[in-house]
PLY file of the C-alpha trace (Angstrom):
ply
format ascii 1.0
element vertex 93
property float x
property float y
property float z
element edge 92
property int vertex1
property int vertex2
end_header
2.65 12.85 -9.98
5.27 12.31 -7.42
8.24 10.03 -7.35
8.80 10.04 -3.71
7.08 11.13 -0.88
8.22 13.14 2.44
7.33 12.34 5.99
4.44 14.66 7.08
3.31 15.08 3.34
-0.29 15.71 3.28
-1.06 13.17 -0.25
-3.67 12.98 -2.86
-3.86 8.76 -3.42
-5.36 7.88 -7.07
-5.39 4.21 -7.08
-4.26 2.56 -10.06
-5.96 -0.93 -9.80
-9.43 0.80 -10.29
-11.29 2.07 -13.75
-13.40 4.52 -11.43
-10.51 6.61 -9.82
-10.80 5.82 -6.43
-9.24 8.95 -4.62
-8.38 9.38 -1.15
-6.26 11.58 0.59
-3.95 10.54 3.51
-0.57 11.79 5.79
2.86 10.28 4.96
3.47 8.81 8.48
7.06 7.09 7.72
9.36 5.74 5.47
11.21 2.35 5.00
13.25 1.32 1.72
10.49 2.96 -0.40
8.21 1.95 1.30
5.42 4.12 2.62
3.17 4.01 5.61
0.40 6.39 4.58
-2.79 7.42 7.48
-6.21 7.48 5.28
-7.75 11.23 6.60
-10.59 10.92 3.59
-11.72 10.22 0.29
-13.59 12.21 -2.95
-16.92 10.73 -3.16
-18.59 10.56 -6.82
-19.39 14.69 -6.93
-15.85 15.27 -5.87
-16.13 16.41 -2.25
-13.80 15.30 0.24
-15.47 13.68 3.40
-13.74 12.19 6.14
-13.06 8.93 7.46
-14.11 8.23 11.21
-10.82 7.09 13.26
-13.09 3.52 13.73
-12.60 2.57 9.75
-10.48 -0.71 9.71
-6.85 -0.39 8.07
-6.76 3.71 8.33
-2.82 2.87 8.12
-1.62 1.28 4.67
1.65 0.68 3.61
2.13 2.06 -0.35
5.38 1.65 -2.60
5.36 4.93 -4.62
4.17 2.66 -8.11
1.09 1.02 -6.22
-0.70 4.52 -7.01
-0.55 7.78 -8.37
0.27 10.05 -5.90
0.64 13.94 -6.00
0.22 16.52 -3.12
-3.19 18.15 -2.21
-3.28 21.72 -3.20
-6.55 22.36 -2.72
-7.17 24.88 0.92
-10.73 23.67 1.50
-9.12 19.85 1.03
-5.85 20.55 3.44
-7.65 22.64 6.17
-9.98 19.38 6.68
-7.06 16.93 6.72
-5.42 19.69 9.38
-8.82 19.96 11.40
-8.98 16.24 10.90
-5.29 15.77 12.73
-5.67 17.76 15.16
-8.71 16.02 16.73
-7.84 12.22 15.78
-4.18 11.90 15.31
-1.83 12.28 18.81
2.12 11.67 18.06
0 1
1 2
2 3
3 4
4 5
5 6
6 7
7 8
8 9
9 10
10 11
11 12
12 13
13 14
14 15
15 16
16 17
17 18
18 19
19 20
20 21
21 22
22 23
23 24
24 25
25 26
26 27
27 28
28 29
29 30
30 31
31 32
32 33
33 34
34 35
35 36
36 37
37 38
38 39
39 40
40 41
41 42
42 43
43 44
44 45
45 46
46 47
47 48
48 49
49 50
50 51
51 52
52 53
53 54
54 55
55 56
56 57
57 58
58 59
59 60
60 61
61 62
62 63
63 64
64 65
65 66
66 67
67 68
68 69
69 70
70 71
71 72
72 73
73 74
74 75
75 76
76 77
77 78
78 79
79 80
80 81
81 82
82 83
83 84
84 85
85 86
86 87
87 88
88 89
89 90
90 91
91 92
């Protein structure tokens, strides 16, 4: 689990206000007195795959303080080439 979170961070989001483990995984877009806007990219759906969100899903961008969830960073390479595929085709700076 992570006590802060970095600009550019690719995170894995475990909700805390669910008994199911939500998960979703999202980009740390910026930063504001602990206070963190985080871009949905996907979720893990009940067999544990990731699938992606379409850019048309309402409230893609969230704002998080870092005790609103559990977050830690995604390790998995099947998970982070998706959310860099993902980027590249949805997400222009």
């Amino acid at each position: 689990m992570l006590n802060q979170l970095a600009k550019n961070q690719y995170v894995k989001i475990v909700k805390n206000d669910t008994n199911n483990k939500e998960v979703e995984y999202g980009v740390v877009l910026n930063e504001h007195n602990k206070q963190y806007e985080i871009m949905s990219i996907g979720f893990e759906n009940k067999n544990g795959h990731f699938l992606e969100y379409p850019i048309e899903v309402p409230d893609l961008v969230q704002t998080y303080a870092i005790n609103d969830a559990m977050f830690d960073e995604v390790k998995e390479n099947e998970v982070r080439r998706k959310m860099n595929i993902w980027m590249e085709k949805n997400y222009k700076k």
